[in-house]
N, C-alpha and C positions, 0 to 999 in steps of 0.2 A: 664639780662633776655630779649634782646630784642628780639632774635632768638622767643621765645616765642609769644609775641606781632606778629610779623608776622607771625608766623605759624596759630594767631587765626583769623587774619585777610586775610591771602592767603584763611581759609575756609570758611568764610563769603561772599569771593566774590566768590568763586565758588558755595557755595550755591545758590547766587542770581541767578546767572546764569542757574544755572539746574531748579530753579524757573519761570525765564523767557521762558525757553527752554519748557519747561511743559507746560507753559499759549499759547504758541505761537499751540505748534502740541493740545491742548485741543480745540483754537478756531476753527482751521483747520476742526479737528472730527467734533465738533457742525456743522458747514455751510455744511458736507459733509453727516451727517447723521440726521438732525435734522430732517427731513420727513421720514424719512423712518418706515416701516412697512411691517410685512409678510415675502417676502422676501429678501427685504433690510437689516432687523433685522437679518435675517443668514448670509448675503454677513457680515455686521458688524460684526458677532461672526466670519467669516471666517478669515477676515483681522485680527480682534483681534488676535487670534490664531496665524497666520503665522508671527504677528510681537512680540510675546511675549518672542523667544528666542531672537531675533535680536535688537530689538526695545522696552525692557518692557515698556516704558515709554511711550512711543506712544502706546502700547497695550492699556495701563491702560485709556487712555484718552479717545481713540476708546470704551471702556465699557463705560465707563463716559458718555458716549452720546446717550447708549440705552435705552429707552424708557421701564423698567422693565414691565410696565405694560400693552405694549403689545405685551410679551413674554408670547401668548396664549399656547403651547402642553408645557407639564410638562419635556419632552424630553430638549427644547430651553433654559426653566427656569435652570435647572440641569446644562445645559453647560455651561450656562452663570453665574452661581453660581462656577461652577472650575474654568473657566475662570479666574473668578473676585479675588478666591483665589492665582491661579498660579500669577495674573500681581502682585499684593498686595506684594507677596513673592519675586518676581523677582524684583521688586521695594525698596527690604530690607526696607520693612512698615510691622515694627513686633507687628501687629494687634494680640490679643488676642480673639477676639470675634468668637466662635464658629456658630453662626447662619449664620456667612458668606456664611460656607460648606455643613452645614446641608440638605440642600434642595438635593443637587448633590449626597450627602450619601446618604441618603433615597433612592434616584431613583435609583443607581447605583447597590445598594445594592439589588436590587430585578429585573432589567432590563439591566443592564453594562455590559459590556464583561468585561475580568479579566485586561484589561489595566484600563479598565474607574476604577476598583475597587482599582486598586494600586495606580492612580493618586489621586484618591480623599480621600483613607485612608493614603498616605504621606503628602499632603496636611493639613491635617488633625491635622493629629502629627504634623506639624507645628506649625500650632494653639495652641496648647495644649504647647507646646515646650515656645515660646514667654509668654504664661504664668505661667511659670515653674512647670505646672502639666504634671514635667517626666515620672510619672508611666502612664500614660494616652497616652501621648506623646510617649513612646516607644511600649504600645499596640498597638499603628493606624500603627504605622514604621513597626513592626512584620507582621500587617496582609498586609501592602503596601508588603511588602520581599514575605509572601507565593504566592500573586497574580502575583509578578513577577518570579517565578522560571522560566516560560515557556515563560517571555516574550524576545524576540529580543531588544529589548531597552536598551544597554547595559549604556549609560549614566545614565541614568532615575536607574536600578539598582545600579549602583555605587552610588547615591545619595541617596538613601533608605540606604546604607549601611554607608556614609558619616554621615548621621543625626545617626545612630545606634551611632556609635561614637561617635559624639556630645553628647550624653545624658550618654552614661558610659562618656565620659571625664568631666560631671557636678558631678559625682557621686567617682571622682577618683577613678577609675577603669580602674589600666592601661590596664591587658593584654586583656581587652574587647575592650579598646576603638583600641586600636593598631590593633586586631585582623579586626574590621571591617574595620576600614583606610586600612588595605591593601587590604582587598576583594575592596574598593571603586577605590583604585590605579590602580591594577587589570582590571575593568571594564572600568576606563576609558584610560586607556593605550590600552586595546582590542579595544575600542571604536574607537581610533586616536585623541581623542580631549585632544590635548597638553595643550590646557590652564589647565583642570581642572588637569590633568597629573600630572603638574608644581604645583597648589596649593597642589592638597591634599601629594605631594612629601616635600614640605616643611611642613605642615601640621603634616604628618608622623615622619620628621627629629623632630619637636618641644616634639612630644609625648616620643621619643625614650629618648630624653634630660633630659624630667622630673622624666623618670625611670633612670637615671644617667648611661644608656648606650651609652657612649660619643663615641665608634667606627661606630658605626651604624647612631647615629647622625649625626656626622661626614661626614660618607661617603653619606648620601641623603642630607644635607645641601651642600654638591661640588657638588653635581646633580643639585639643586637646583638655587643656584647662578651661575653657568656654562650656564646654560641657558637663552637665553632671556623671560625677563622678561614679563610678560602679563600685568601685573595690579601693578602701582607702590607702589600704598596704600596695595597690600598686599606682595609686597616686603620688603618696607619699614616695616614694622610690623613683618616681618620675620627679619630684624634686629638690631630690637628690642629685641626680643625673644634671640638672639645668645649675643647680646651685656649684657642682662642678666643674661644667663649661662652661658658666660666670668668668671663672679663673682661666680658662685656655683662649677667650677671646682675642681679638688684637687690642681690644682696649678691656683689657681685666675690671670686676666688678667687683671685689670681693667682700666689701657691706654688703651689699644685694645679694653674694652668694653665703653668709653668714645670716642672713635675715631669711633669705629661702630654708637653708639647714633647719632652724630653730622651727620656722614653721612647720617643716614636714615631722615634727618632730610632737610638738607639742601638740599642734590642732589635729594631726591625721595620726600621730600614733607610731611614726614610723622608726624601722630597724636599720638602721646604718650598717655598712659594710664596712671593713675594715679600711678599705680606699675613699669613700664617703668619711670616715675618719677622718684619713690623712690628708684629702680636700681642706675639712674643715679645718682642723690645724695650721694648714699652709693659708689660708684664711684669715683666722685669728691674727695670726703671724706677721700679715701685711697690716692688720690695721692697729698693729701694737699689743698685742695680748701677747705677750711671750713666754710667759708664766703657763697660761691653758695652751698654748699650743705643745710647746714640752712635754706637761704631762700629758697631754693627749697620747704622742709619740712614743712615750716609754710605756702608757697601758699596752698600745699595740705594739711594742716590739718585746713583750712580754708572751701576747696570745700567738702575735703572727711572727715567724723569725726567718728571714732569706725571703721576703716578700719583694718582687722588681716593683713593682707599683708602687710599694710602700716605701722604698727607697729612692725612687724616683720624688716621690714629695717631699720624703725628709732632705733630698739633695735640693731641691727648688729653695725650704727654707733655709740651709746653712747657705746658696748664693744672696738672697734675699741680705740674710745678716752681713754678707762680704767675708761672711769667713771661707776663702778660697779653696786651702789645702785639703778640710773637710770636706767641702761639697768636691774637690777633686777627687778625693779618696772614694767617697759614697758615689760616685758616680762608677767611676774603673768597675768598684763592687756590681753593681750595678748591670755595668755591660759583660760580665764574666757570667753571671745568671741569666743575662738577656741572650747570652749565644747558643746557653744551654736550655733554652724555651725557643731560641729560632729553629735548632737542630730538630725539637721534636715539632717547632713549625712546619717543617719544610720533609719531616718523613711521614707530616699529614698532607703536604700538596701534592697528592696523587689522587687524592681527594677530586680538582678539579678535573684530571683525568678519569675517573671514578662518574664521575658524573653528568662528564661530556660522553663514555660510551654508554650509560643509560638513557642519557637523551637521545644518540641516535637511534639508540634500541628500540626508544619509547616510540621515535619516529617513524621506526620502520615498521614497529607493531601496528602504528595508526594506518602505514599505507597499507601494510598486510589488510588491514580490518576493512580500509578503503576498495580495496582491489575484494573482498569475501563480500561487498556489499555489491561491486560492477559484477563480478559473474551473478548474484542473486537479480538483481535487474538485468542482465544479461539473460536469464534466464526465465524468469519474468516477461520480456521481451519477447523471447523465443517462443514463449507459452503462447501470448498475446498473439503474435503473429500466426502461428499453429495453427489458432483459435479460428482468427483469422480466415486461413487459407480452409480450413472445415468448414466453418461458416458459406465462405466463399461457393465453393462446393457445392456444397449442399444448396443453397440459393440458386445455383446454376443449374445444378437439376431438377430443383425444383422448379425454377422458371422453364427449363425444357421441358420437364414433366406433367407442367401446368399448358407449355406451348401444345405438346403431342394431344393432352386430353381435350388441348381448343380444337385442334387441327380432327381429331377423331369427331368429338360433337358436331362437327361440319359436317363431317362424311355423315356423320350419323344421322345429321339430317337434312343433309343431301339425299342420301338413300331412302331417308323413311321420305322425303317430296316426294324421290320418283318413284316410290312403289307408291304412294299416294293415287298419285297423277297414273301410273300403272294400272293400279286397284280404279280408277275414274274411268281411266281409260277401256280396262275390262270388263267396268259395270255400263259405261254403252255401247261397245262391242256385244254383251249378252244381250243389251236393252234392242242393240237393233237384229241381235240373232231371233231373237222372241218376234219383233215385228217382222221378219224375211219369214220365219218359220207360219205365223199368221199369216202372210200375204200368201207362202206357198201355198198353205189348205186353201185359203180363199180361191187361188187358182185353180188347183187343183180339182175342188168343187165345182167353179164355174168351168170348169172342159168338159166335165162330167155332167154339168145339169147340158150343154147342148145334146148329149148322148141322152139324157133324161128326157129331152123334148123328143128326138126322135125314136125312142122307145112309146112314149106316152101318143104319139102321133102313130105310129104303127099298132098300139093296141088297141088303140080307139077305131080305129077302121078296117080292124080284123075282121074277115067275114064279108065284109062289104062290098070288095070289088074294088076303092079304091085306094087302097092302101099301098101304090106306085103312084099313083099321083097327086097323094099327100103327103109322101117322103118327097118325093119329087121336087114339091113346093119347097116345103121346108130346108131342104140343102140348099135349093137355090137363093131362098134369104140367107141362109146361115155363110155363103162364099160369096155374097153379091156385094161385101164390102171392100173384097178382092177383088173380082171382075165387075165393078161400076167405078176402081179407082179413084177410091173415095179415100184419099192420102191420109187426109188427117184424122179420118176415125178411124182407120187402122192405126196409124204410131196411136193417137190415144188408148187405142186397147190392148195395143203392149205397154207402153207408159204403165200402163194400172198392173200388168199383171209381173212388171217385171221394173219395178223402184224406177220409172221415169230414165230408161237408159236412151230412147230417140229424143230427147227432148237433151238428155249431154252429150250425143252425137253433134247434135247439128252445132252445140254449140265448141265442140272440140275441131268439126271441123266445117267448119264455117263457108267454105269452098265450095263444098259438095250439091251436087245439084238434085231436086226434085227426084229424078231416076233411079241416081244412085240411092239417095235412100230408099225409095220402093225396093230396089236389090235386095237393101242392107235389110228393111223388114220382112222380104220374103224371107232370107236366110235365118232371122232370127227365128222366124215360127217356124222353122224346122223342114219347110219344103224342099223336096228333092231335084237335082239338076234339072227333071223332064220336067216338073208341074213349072217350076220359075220358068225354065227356057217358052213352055205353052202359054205362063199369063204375061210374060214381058216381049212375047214374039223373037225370040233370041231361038240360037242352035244350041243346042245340049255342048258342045265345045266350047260357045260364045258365053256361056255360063259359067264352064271351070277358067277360064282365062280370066274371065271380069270379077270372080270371086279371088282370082289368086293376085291381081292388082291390086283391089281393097284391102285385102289383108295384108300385103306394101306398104299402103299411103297409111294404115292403121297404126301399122308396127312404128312410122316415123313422129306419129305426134307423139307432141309430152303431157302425159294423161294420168292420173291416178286411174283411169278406168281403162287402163288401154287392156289390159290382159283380160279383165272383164268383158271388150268388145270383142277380141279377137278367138273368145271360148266360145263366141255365138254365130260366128262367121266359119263355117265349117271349112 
């Protein structure tokens, strides 16, 4: 047994050593934080923190040195409370004592974001865990699971899911514990972090073993070992574990499970359990060592005493030798300790009940979360739509607002044409008032120069004698255009003195004969019933009859001039 002897003493001096290791970064912390306060005491929780994956051990020590009590806001104390749980647990210091947490639950519980609430209820069940209060233990793991659905932390998931296992594998519960080991696998395989990859891969192969699914075992134990190795100690223990289900196969191995032993032993280092013992024993045993297998048995039934497992192999060996009554006896023993482990089995399987209503729980929180997500897009939608219909709206009046101000610029210049065309219209309306106003002086003038001539004719022959019969003369040129019925230089010299109105007689009416126009220009130059009825040979009667005829046939043509002709036709 001497492999022994040095296997107890290779870990005594590594013991010292992580002893030593611990005092050295402990004294370091003190000299580096022994003053500190305010915000020293956060840079401390900071350092902690960043060196608790890397460095637990130096975490742990860095806490060691803060000054709890002045960790004034209840925020600092809380962190410093997970803190202290996370180094303790990373430190494999499997503390029982719940008031460790307590403070950071409370806080987190009413103040944490949903990491702080997953960290500190895994933590938690930790706690609970190290004290074998599973049902407790797997509440805080559940509610750690629902807090992380939505978290990114894919490690930190697979370890919620990791410890799930752990507690069905206390409860042998395979397809539970199997089920979470591979969500953990899962996670940390997404993650990239090979180490835990690598453990919970062997982890998984041992679970598969104990449900006597030796292909599957199989094929993640060659994953397993194919790989480099992380951590020897849990290599070594992983073959242990094979070197043990060597002997449970249907065809037992047990040189190859003797030769695995000694390896994990020698080359890795590794600390046997007291069932890794009693394997090897029952080992030995079959391939004739009967001398080490004995004493194997009696060191361990010295340390361990009322062990089922350990009597369970000692009963394997006494069948092996055929010694009946013994391994009869050791067996009975055996099952009277087994009923008294099934008992506290079975007032842990509420456990799976335990577990099934925090998964509905967990379920029903996601649909909660589901349904807080449809009213937020519900909402969202609603906004959108709102948006929308304003939008809408507003486009709409502005398109009619934009239509009204087209519709207006029309009017607007529509209006500004006709006043245009108004203003055009009025500037030759003035233009032909200015020329009627010039033709009237013109007129006007010429009536007045024949009055001029027969003034200038009466003064020139004043005195004379005959000054009757050179006015005499003179009238008679001045009316001989009237009585020699000289038609057309009469209309021509109303034409002149009056815009060409017998020249749109005739052509208004066209019917009319020679006479009647003579009538029509007696009346315009203003002669009275006697003088027309004397130059046309007509009765003073024959006169108002024939003028009130014309002004009939006048009234019926369609003339822009007709009220103009009928102002002249007395």
């Amino acid at each position: 047994m001497q492999f022994l002897s040095w296997i107890f003493s290779y870990f005594r001096t590594m013991k010292l050593f992580r002893i030593f290791n611990t005092f050295v970064v402990s004294a370091f912390a003190v000299v580096a934080f022994s003053s500190c306060s305010g915000n020293e005491t956060d840079y401390a929780l900071d350092v902690a923190e960043n060196l608790i994956w890397t460095r637990p051990d130096s975490s742990l020590s860095v806490l060691g040195s803060v000054d709890t009590l002045r960790l004034r806001p209840e925020s600092s104390r809380a962190r410093f409370s997970l803190l202290y749980a996370m180094a303790l647990d990373r430190n494999c210091i499997d503390t029982a004592d719940i008031s460790v947490l307590s403070l950071a639950v409370r806080y987190y519980d009413r103040h944490g974001s949903d990491t702080d609430r997953m960290m500190s209820y895994y933590y938690l069940g930790r706690l609970y865990y190290n004290g074998g209060d599973y049902l407790s233990a797997v509440k805080c793991y559940m509610q750690a699971k629902e807090y992380s659905m939505r978290s990114v932390d894919l490690v930190f998931r697979g370890l919620i899911s990791s410890a799930i296992s752990d507690v069905y594998a206390q409860n042998n519960n395979f397809p539970e514990k199997i089920r979470y080991s591979k969500e953990a696998l899962d996670c940390f395989s997404e993650a990239g972090d090979s180490c835990r990859t690598w453990i919970t891969t062997g982890r998984l192969a041992s679970y598969y073993a104990d449900c006597k699914d030796w292909d599957k075992s199989d094929s993640l134990y060659s994953i397993f070992l194919s790989s480099p190795p992380h951590d020897t100690a849990v290599l070594a223990e992983h073959l242990f574990n094979i070197a043990r289900y060597s002997l449970s196969r249907p065809e037992p191995n047990p040189r190859q499970s003797v030769a695995i032993f000694q390896k994990a032993v020698d080359e890795y280092g590794g600390k046997p359990s007291a069932i890794d013992y009693a394997s090897f024993a029952y080992a030995l045993d079959n391939i004739g060592c009967h001398r080490a297998a004995d004493s194997i048995f009696s060191q361990l039934e010295e340390r361990v005493n009322g062990s089922v497992p350990l009597m369970i192999w000692k009963y394997r060996v006494l069948k092996h030798r055929r010694k009946f009554q013994e391994a009869l006896n050791m067996l009975e023993q055996s099952v009277v300790l087994q009923e008294e482990s099934l008992n506290a089995t079975l007032n842990q399987s509420v456990t799976q009940a335990q577990s099934d209503y925090f998964k509905t729980k967990s379920e029903m929180m996601e649909k909660d979360h589901d349904m807080q997500i449809l009213v937020r897009w519900i909402v969202v939608l609603l906004s959108v739509i709102g948006l929308f219909v304003v939008i809408t709206v507003y486009m709409h009046g502005k398109r009619k607002w934009v239509r009204r101000m087209s519709e207006m610029s029309m009017i607007n210049e529509e209006v500004s044409s006709r006043l245009s065309k108004e203003h055009d219209a009025l500037s030759d309306k003035e233009l032909a008032l200015r020329n009627l106003r010039r033709k009237y002086v013109s007129t006007y003038k010429r009536q007045y120069s024949q009055l001029n001539d027969l003034c200038v004719e009466y003064w020139e022959t004043a005195g004379s004698g005959k000054e009757k019969e050179r006015i005499y003369a003179k009238v008679k040129r001045l009316v001989s255009v009237i009585d020699d019925c000289n038609q057309k230089k009469l209309e021509r010299m109303i034409d002149e003195n009056l815009d060409g109105i017998m020249g749109k007689l005739r052509a208004d009416l066209p019917d009319a004969t020679d006479n009647e126009f003579r009538f029509i220009a007696l009346n315009i130059l203003g002669f009275d019933a006697k003088t027309i009825a004397r130059i046309m040979g007509y009765t003073v009667q024959s006169v108002y009859t024939k003028r009130a005829r014309m002004r009939a046939k006048i009234s019926e043509i369609v003339s822009e001039n007709k009220d103009f002709y009928l102002d002249f036709i007395g």
